[in-house]
N, C-alpha and C positions, 0 to 999 in steps of 0.2 A: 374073691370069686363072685359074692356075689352083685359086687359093683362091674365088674365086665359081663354079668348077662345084662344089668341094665341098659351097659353102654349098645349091647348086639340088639337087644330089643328097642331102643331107640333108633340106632341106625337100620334097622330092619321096619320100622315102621313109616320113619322120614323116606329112603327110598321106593318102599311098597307104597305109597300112596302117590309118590311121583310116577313109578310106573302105571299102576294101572289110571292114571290121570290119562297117561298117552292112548290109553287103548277107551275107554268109557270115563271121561270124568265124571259125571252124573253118577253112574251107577256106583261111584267111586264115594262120591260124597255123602248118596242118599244111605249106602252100606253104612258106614262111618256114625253120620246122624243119626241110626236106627239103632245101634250097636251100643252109643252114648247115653242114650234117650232109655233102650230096656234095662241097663245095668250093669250086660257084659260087658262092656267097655270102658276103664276111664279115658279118658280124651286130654291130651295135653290145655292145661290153660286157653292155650289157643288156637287149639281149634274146637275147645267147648264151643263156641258158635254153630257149630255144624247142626248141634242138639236142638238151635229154636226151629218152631214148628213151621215160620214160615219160611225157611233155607230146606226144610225136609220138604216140604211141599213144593216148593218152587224144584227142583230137584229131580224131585219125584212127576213131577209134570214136563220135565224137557226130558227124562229118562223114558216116555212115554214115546216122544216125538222122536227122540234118534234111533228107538225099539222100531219106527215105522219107518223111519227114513235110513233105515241102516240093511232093509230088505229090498231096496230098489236101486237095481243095477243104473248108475247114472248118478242117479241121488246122492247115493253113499257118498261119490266120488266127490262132490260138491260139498256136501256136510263136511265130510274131512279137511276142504281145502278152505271153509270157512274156523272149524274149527282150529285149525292153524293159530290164529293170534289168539284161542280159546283155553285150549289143553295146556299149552306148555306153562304158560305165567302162571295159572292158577294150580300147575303141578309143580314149579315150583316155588311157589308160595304156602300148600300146602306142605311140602319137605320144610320148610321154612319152620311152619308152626307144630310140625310134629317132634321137634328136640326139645320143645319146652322153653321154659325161663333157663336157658343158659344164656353165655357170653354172647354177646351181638355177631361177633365173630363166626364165632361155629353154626349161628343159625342163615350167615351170607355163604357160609360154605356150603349149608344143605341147600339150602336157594339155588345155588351155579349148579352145583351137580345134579340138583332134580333135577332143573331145569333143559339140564342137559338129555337125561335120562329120559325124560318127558319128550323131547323132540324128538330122541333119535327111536325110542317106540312108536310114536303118532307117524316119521315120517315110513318105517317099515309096514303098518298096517296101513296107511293110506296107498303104500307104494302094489301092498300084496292085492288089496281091493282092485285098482286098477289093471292088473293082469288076468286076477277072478273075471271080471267083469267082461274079458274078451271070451269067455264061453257062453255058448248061445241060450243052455239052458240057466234057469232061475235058483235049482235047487241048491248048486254049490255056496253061492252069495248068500242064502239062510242058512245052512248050514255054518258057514266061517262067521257069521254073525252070532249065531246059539253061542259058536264055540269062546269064543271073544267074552260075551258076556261071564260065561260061566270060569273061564279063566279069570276074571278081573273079580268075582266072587271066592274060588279057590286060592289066588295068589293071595289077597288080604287075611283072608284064615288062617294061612299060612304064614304067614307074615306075623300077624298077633300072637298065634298060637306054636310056632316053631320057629323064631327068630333065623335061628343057624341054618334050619333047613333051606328055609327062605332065601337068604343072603346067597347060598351055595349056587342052586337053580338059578336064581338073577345073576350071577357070573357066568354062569352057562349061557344066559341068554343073549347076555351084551358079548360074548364072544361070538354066539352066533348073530347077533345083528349086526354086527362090524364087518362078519364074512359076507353076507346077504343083501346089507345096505346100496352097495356100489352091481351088484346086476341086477337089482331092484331097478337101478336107476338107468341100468341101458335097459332094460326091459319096457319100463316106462317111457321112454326116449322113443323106442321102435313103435310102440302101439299109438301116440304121439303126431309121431311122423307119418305113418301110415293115413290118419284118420285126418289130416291136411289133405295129404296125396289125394285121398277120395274126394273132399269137397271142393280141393278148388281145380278136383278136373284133369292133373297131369299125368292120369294113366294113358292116355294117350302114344302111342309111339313118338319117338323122335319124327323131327321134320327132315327130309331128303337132305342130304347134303349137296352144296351150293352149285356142284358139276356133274349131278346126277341128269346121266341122258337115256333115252328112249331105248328100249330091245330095240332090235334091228326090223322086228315083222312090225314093229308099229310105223306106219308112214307118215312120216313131216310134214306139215300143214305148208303150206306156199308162205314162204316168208321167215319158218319157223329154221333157227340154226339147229336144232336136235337137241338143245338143253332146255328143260324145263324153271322156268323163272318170274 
């Protein structure tokens, strides 16, 4: 028994640090290294690096920047789409170094499935921002930001301190981002489309078509056959 709470609390911890990588890696990390660093936490071998002071401060200082650039409708949309080659590698690299010194194996397996895990959360919250972002006022965008954060705080506590519960709500989740993922993606396709249409001008009506002629009260220029061309 109690070699399967270890095995729930490992795989509870390699994927909780992959997910919330997709949503705040920072705030993901700088948690981790703080947690290390006061005592509540041991940290697998590898990711005791988390604990030096200058990965908490680096950390802690881009956790600073995406708190300000993650309130700015536009911004956000851009942080996320830089973050892209950011979140996912280093979410699953962390799942990588939270199984510990086991088999090479098992830590290639947390690697794929963080990694997985990591994309498919980063591409839901970049997808839901870009929809936010089509309402005109500011308060919803801080709002989904507070919330974000303070999920990606809850979900690791959760995660450390209730393995099972953790695991459960993360199956909840990836079912609901599985359903959600794909009108994310016509959603963002529409808002997309639209914001081309606006700039490069094609609200415009259609042009006459080619054997479009004059009402009859209009009178024909000397020369003109009644079609306009």
């Amino acid at each position: 028994m109690e070699h399967l709470d270890q095995i729930t609390t490992i795989i509870a911890l390699s994927m909780g640090v992959a997910w919330a990588s997709g949503i705040n890696l920072y705030a993901t990390i700088l948690m981790l290294g703080l947690l290390g660093t006061s005592g509540n936490l041991v940290l697998p071998p590898d990711l005791q690096i988390l604990m030096n002071p200058l990965v908490i401060f680096a950390a802690g200082a881009m956790y600073l920047v995406e708190f300000a650039a993650d309130k700015v409708p536009g911004v956000d949309n851009s942080w996320d789409t830089l973050h892209t080659f950011i979140r996912i590698p280093i979410g699953a690299a962390l799942a990588a170094g939270a199984v510990g010194e086991m088999d090479p194996a098992v830590s290639l397996a947390a690697a794929i499935v963080g990694g997985g895990l990591a994309a498919g959360v980063h591409a839901t919250k970049a997808g839901s921002r870009v929809l936010i972002n089509t309402s005109p006022e500011p308060f919803s965008n801080w709002i989904v930001s507070l919330a974000e954060d303070a999920t990606v705080i809850a979900g690791l506590w959760a995660a450390l301190h209730y393995p099972v519960l953790f695991l459960v709500f993360l199956a909840i989740f990836v079912v609901a981002m599985i359903w959600m993922l794909p009108k994310l993606w016509r959603g963002v396709k529409l808002v997309f489309t639209a914001l081309i249409n606006f700039f490069s001008g094609s609200r415009k009506g259609p042009p006459p078509p080619p054997d479009f002629k004059l009402p009859p009260s209009f009178p024909e220029l000397p020369g003109d056959s009644g079609k306009v061309g």
